[in-house]
C-alpha positions in Angstrom: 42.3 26.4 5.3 42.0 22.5 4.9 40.2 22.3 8.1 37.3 25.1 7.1 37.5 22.7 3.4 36.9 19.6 5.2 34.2 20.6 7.4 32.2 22.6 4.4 32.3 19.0 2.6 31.1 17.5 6.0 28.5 19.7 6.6 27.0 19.5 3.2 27.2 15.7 3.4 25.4 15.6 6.4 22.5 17.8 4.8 22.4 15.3 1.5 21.8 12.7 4.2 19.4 14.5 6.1 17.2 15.1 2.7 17.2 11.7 1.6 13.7 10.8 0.7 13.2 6.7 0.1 9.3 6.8 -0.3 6.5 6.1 2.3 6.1 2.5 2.8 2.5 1.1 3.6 2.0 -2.0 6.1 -0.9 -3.6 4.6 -2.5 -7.0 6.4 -4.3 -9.5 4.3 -6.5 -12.2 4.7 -7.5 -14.8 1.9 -9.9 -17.3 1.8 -10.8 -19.8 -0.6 -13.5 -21.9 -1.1 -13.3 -25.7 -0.5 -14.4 -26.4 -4.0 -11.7 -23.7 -5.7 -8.2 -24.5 -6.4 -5.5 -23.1 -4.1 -5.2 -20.0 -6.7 -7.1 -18.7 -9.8 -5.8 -20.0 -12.7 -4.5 -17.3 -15.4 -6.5 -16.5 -18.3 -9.7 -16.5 -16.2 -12.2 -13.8 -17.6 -13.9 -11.2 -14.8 -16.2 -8.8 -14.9 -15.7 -6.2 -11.5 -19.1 -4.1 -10.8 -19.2 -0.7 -8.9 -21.9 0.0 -5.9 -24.3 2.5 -7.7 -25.4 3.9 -4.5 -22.0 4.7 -3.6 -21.5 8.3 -2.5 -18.7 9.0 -4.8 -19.4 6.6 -8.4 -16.0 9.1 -10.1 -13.7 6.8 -6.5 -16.0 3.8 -7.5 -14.8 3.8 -11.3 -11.6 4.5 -10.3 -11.1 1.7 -7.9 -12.8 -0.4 -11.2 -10.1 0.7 -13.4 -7.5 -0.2 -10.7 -8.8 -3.7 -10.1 -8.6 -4.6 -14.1 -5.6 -2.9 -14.2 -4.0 -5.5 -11.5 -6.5 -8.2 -12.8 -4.4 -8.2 -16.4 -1.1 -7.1 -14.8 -1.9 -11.2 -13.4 -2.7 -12.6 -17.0 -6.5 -12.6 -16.2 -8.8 -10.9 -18.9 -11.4 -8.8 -18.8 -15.1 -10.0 -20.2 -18.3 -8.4 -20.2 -20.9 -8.8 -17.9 -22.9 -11.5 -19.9 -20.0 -13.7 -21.0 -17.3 -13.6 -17.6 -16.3 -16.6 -15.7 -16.3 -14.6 -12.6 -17.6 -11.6 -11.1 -15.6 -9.1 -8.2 -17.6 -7.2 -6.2 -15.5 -4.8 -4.1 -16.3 -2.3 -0.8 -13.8 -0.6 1.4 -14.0 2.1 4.2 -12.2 3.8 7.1 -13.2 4.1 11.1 -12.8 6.2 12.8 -9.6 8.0 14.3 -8.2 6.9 17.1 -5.9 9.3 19.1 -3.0 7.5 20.3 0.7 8.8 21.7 3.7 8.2 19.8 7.2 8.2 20.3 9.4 9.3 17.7 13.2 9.6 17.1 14.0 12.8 15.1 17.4 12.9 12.4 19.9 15.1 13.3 23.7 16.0 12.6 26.3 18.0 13.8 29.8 19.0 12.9 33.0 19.1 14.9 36.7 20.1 14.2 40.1 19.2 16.4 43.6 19.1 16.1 46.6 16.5 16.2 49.7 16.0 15.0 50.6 16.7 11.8 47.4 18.9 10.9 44.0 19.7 11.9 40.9 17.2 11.1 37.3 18.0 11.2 34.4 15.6 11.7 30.5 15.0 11.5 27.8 12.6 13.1 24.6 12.2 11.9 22.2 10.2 13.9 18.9 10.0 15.7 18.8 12.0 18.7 16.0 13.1 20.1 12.2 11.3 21.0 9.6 13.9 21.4 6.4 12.5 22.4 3.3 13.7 20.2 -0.4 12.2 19.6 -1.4 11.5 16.9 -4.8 10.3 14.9 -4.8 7.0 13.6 -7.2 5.5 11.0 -8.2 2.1 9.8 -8.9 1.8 6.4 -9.9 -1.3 4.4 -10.7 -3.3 1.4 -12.9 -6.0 0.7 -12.8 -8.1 -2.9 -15.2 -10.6 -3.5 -15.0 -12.9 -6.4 -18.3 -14.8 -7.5 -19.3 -17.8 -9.7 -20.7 -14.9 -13.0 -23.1 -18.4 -14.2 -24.6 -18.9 -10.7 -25.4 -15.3 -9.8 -26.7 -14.7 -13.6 -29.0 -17.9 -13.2 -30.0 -17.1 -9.6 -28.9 -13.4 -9.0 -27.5 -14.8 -5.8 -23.4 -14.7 -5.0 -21.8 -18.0 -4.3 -18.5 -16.9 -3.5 -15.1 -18.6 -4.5 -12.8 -16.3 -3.2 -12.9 -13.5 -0.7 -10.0 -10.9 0.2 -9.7 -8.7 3.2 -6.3 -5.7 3.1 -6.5 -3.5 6.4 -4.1 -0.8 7.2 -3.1 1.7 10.1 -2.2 5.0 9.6 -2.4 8.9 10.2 -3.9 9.5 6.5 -7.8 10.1 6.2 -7.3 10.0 2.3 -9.1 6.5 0.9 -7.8 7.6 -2.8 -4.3 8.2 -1.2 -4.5 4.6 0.5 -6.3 2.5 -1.9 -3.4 1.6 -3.9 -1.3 -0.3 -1.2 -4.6 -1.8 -0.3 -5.2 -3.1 -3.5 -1.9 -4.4 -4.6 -1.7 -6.3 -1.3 -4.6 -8.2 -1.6 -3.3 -8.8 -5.3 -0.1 -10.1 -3.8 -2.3 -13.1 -2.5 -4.9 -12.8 -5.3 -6.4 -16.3 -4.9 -5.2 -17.6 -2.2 -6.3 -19.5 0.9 -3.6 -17.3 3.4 -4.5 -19.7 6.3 -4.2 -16.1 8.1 -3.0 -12.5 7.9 -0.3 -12.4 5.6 2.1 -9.0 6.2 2.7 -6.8 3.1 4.9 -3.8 2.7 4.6 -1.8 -0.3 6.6 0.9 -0.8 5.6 4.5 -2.3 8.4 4.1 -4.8 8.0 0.7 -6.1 7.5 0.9 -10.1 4.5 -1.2 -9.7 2.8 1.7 -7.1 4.0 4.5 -9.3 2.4 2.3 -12.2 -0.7 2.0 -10.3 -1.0 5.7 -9.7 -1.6 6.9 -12.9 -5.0 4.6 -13.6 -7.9 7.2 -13.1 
């Protein structure tokens, strides 16, 4: 009777395991450069102004991605100006190639459950573990971000962008959804908001980070 008890609690252990969800997490490269004349990062309390491409083919994403970028912009201690009176302006683009079929490896979670018997009584046991490696392919997509921050008096004087900044994010991944990937996009190239990276800078961001779940509900 123990035994059977043991192994029920085993078993339903192993499934709590097995269901554990801890988030996607997004592998986001960025690239920053900074002009020779700009300090190393922005200072806070800068104002900006961020326009939206009015030939894009979806201005509902564009105003979106707007919202996002003041959102992270004052989330930083910048401020947000109008058009005629901000220290800087961000024009912004992004995009995804397209997919690239590629073979993948990958270990699937399993568990199992086992009983014996011994002096003085019988036990039961369970393993959970990665077991298998099935082979499948899958499509791959590279999406990417581009922010581009702007002197606001030398473009309104000569309608002409002398940039100060520029910020590259690029990921790799199976989803095809830009709105889906935008966020980790933009709050890595936020992490180094600024900044002259010297190269690609690594950046993980997890689906269940406060500041991503934050991020999700600008629309």
């Amino acid at each position: 009777m123990y035994a059977r008890w043991f192994v029920l609690v085993m078993a339903c252990l192993g499934f709590g395991a097995f269901g554990c969800a801890t988030g996607a997490t997004y592998r986001v490269q960025v690239n920053g450069y900074a002009a020779a004349s700009q300090p190393a990062a922005l200072a806070p309390g800068t104002s900006f102004f961020v326009f939206t491409n009015k030939d894009a083919k979806n201005p509902l994403l564009e105003e979106e991605i707007k919202a996002k970028i003041n959102k992270l912009l004052q989330n930083q201690g910048f401020s947000l100006a109008p058009q005629d009176k901000a220290e800087y302006f961000i024009f912004f683009t992004y995009g995804m190639g397209a997919p690239q079929a590629v073979t993948v490896t990958t270990p699937e979670w399993g568990w199992g459950v086992g009983f014996g018997w011994g002096r003085p009584s019988y036990y039961g046991f369970f393993w959970p573990g990665w077991y298998t490696y099935p082979q499948q392919t899958v499509a791959l997509y590279d999406r990417w971000l581009l922010l581009n921050v702007v002197e606001a008096k030398h473009y309104r004087a000569t309608g002409k962008s002398q940039p100060v900044w520029v910020g590259e994010a690029r990921s790799t991944g199976e989803s095809q959804d830009l709105r889906e990937v935008m966020n980790p996009l933009l709050l890595a190239v936020f992490a180094q908001f600024g900044k002259n990276t010297g190269k690609a800078v690594k950046v993980e961001i997890n689906q269940q980070e406060p500041r991503f779940r934050d991020l999700e509900q600008v629309r």
